[in-house]
Steps between C-alpha positions, in 0.01 A plus 500: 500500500820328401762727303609416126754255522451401858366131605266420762386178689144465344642610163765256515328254635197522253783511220611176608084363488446632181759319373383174640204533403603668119336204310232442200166561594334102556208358592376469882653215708123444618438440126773273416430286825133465406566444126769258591278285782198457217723398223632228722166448687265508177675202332526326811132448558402475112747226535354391782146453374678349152615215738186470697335458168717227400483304832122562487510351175723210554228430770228533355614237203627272788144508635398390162684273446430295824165572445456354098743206564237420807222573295614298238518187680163556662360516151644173439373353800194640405448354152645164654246518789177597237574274271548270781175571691309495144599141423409354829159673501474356106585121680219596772221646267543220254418284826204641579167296480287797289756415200494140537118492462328809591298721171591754284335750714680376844804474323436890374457578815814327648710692255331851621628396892830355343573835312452720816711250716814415290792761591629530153322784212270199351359613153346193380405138674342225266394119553557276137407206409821285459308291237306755270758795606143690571541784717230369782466855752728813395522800685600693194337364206447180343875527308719219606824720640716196537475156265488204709620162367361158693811378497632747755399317798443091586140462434443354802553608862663188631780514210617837585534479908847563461514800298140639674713853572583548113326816340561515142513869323317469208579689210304842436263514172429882531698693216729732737805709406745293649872446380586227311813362709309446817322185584179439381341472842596870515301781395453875527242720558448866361568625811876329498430265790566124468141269487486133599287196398482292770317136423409206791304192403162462653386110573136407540400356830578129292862619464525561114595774336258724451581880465759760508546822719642738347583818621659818298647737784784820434847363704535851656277826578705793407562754766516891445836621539387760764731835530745434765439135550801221481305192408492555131312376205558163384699377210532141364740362304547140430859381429527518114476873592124532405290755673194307630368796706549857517262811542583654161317242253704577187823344686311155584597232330824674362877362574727675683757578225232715297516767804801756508574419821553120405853463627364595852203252466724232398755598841145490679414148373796360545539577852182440622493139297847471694283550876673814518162736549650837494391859403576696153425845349338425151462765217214522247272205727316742661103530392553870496859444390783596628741387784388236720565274801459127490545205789496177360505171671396124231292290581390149359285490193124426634374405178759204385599220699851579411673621818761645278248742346482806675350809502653812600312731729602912527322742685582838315446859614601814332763675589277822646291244705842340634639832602113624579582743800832640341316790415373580761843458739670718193244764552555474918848526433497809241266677784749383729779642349341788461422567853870423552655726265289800653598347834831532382512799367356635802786336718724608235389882560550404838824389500634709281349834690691338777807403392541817305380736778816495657694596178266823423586577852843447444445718176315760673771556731788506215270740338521693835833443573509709155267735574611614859834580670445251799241206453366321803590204487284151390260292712671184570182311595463331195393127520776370251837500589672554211310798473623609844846419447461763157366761731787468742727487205321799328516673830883445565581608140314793493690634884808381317401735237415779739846399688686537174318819377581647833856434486496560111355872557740546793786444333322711185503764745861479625613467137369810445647638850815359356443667218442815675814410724696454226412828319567724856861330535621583171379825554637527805820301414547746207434829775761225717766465203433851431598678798806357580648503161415892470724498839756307357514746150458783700765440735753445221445778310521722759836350594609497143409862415704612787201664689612355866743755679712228667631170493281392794164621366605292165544158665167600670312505223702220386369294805163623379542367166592152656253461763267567224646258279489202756173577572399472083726179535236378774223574334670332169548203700210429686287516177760237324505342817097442432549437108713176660268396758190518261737273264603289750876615420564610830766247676583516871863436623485245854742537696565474917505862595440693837188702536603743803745639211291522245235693690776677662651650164110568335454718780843642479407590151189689583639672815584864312080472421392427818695758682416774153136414623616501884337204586587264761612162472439212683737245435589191773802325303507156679897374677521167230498497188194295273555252202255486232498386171447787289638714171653804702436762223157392437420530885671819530284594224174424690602627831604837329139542337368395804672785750522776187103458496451512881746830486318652175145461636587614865547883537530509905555189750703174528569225290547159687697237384506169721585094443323236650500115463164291412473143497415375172275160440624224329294310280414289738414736752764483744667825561829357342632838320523891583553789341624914576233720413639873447205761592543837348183783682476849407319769624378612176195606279385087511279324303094472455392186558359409182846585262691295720474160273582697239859648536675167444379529137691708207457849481288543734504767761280567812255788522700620210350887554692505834802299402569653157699754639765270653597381112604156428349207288292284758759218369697489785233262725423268249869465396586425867202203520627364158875505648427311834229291323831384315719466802274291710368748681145735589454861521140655660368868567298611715313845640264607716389779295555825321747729726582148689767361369640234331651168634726272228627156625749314306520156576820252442576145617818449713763259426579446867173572693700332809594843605260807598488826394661720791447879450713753576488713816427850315372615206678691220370857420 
């Protein structure tokens, strides 16, 4: 368990997720993703059935339309072709010999065959006398239905050879609701439909006139308008804008302008009167009322010899038999849209369990990364690539995470040895200040209360006093010394100096100690002097804390000092420079393995429980890097091991590295 105050990789590291993922609590991605695909999917295909609609509308009127403008003009052709067909079999029954001179009862008998042959809706044939105006044989009743005048036709055969194909409509005597404005060989039945009095002279076998045929016949059978069919029931309109025929018998014989949808009618008219047959919607002309469909086409008035009366011919639907089927496509499309919208939101679920399984995973492992000190890391198998690319990014930042956490809690940790460090020198540095200021006061006093018996035991403890006091100065100035280098105060003076002389008086300096401790020295001076650019005080300075720790930590032995030469590479790699390294081995206590790295840092000292009773500050190493770190230079340790000794090399580039390093023949004791 981690102490108060300390840091540790999975706490740090689920620090830094919790913090990423610190946000309001939402909804699921899942559920956005699937809310988000039907609001843009459901619109879509209620759109799409919206337009189908329409274009099965639009069709389905088309249809109609074709289909009533060609109906239309078949009804025309129709009426033209009855009427047509009625008039010549008039001309050939008037022929006949059984009207010329046959009986009453042959003639009866005629009509009967006549009646079941004739293509037209025959209601009533008659034979009259031309003279008397005596109905002679009636197949509906003794009432004359048409009043014939004698002076209709030549009275006899051989005057009228050139008008022979005339048929003359007679004008109707039956009292029929008819309207006023049409002609008066026009009339109207109960049921709406148009009737027609057709009249041919009959000549005896001696060529006179004789009788009349006369035949009363409807001008055209009205059809059902069957659900779903196109042809349409039949409307007639003459051109005044009088309604001759129409299923609904309250709108026969009524003009156009007493309907509300007159303004239509009147477009209608004038188009097809124009030989523009077309197709309209009409309002209000419906039998059951309501919206309608009409084609119209004109034809020719068949009742007037007037080619410029004409008759108008629509063939209206309503407007549910025109789009007859629309129903039933709407209800194929609502069932079809149906099935697609659970279709989609199955494949919705789909997709969205899919794309959003990757992001729970992604979440689980967060959630993990959270939970645990070292998550395994993600599958990167998924089949889109974005997603992989996340997982490698997700993977990357969280072992940059772990990376930073581990170097975060390592230097945590050698804070706090710093810490610690720091609290053991100024202990120590007060037990180092201390002790040698005691031996300065005591020294004095002694000399100043006249307790020495001679002159020579005074400037004894006088030397006392100042070998004490340099070595507070020391002390003093190795810890300002620091203070600069941490402030980046400390300046370095260049200059072209000789390092055999240098070394030479650092180890003339220490000499007294190393023969106090009677250790031997090992010491090859080389014959020629060597230039290097260098502050001289500052690398006395390190060679002096250099060879006073190889004589404090050795208590029996040698200490070696020796110069060699090393190439040094250039930047390019050539071997274009060189430099003196200066190697300084004792024989001393050495160094475990592990502190090594460490005594080039502040205030630190290795294995303190065996080196704290050698004194000092642990400055002295990391002052000596900092100084040849300034001059250009390097400094390295290195030991076998505890009771192993200690090898320091201090390295320097040469200003001439033309000339080697010769060594002397002996060595200095």
């Amino acid at each position: 368990m981690a102490k108060p105050g300390k840091l540790s990789v999975p706490s740090i590291l689920r620090m830094s997720i919790m913090q990423f993922m610190a946000k309001p609590r939402q909804t699921s991605f899942r559920r956005i993703l699937l809310f988000r695909i039907l609001l843009l999917s459901i619109p879509v295909l209620l759109l799409g059935q919206y337009v189908i609609y329409k274009k099965a509308r639009s069709s389905l009127l088309e249809t109609a339309r074709r289909n009533l403008t060609e109906s239309a003009v078949r009804k025309g052709e129709r009426i033209e072709e009855s009427i047509q067909a009625l008039e010549a079999n008039l001309l050939t029954a008037s022929e006949t010999v059984v009207l010329k001179s046959g009986s009453a009862q042959e003639v009866a008998k005629f009509f009967t065959l006549l009646t079941k042959q004739l293509p037209t809706n025959i209601e009533c044939i008659q034979l009259t006398n031309v003279s008397t105006g005596q109905v002679v044989v009636s197949t509906c009743g003794n009432r004359a239905i048409a009043s014939i005048q004698a002076n209709l036709w030549p009275q006899q055969q051989s005057q009228m050879l050139a008008d022979r194909s005339i048929v003359r409509v007679a004008t109707p005597l039956r009292s029929r609701k008819s309207p006023t404005d049409a002609s008066q060989d026009t009339q109207i039945n109960s049921n709406g439909e148009v009737e027609l009095v057709l009249t041919a002279p009959v000549y005896d076998s001696t060529g006179a006139l004789r009788n009349a045929l006369t035949i009363h016949s409807t001008l055209y059978q009205q059809q059902l308008d069957k659900p779903g069919s196109l042809a349409g029931y039949t409307v007639i309109i003459d051109d005044s804008g009088t309604i001759l025929e129409h299923p609904v018998a309250n709108l026969v014989g009524r003009n156009v302008e007493q309907l509300e949808d007159a303004n239509r009618l009147k477009i209608l008219i004038k188009n097809a009167l124009s030989g523009e047959p077309n197709f309209l919607h009409l309002f209000a002309f419906e039998k059951r009322g309501g919206e309608s469909v009409a084609g119209y086409t004109a034809i020719p008035s068949p009742l007037s010899n007037n080619q410029n009366k004409k008759w108008v011919i629509l063939a209206v639907a309503s407007l549910d038999n025109a789009l007859f089927g629309l129903a039933e496509i709407n209800n194929v499309l609502f069932n079809l849209v149906l099935w697609l919208l659970g279709a989609n939101l199955i494949a919705t679920l789909y997709v969205a369990r899919d794309l959003a399984r990757p992001l729970e995973k992604l979440g689980d492992y967060a959630l993990n990364v959270r939970g645990r000190g070292f998550p395994s890391k993600m599958p990167h198998d998924f089949k889109i690539k974005e997603f992989n690319q996340l997982v490698e990014a997700l993977d990357s930042m969280v072992e940059r995470l772990t990376a930073w956490a581990e170097e975060l809690e390592t230097a945590w940790k050698e804070a706090q040895a710093a810490n610690q460090l720091k609290s053991e020198f100024l202990a120590n540095t007060s037990h180092e200040l201390r002790t040698p200021l005691n031996g300065i006061i005591g020294c004095i006093r002694l000399v100043r209360d006249g307790y020495c018996d001679d002159r020579e035991e005074e400037l004894e403890f006088l030397q006392r006093a100042d070998d004490a006091a340099i070595h507070l100065l020391n002390i003093i100035n190795d810890i300002l010394d620091l203070s600069k280098i941490e402030a980046g105060t400390l300046s370095v003076v260049m200059e072209s100096v000789d390092l055999r002389s240098i070394v030479k008086e650092a180890i003339d300096l220490q000499k007294v100690h190393i023969q106090q401790k009677k250790l031997q020295l090992l010491w090859s001076e080389p014959v020629d002097s060597i230039a290097i650019q260098a502050d001289p005080a500052k690398l006395k300075q390190v060679f002096l804390n250099v060879i006073g720790n190889a004589i404090k930590f050795t208590e029996a032995g040698s200490i070696t000092i020796t110069m060699r030469q090393e190439a040094t590479p250039g930047k390019d790699g050539n071997n274009n420079s060189s430099s003196v390294v200066v190697s300084v081995k004792d024989t001393g206590i050495g160094i475990p393995l592990d502190e090594q790295k460490k005594l080039f840092r502040p205030f630190v000292m290795a294995d303190g429980t065996r080196t704290r009773k050698y004194g000092g500050t642990g400055l002295g190493l990391a002052i000596s890097r900092k100084l040849m770190e300034l001059m250009g230079g390097t400094i390295s340790l290195h030991s076998a091991g505890v009771d192993l000794g200690t090898t320091v090399e201090i390295g320097i580039p040469i200003i001439n590295s033309s000339r080697s390093i010769a060594p002397a023949d002996a060595a200095s004791n």
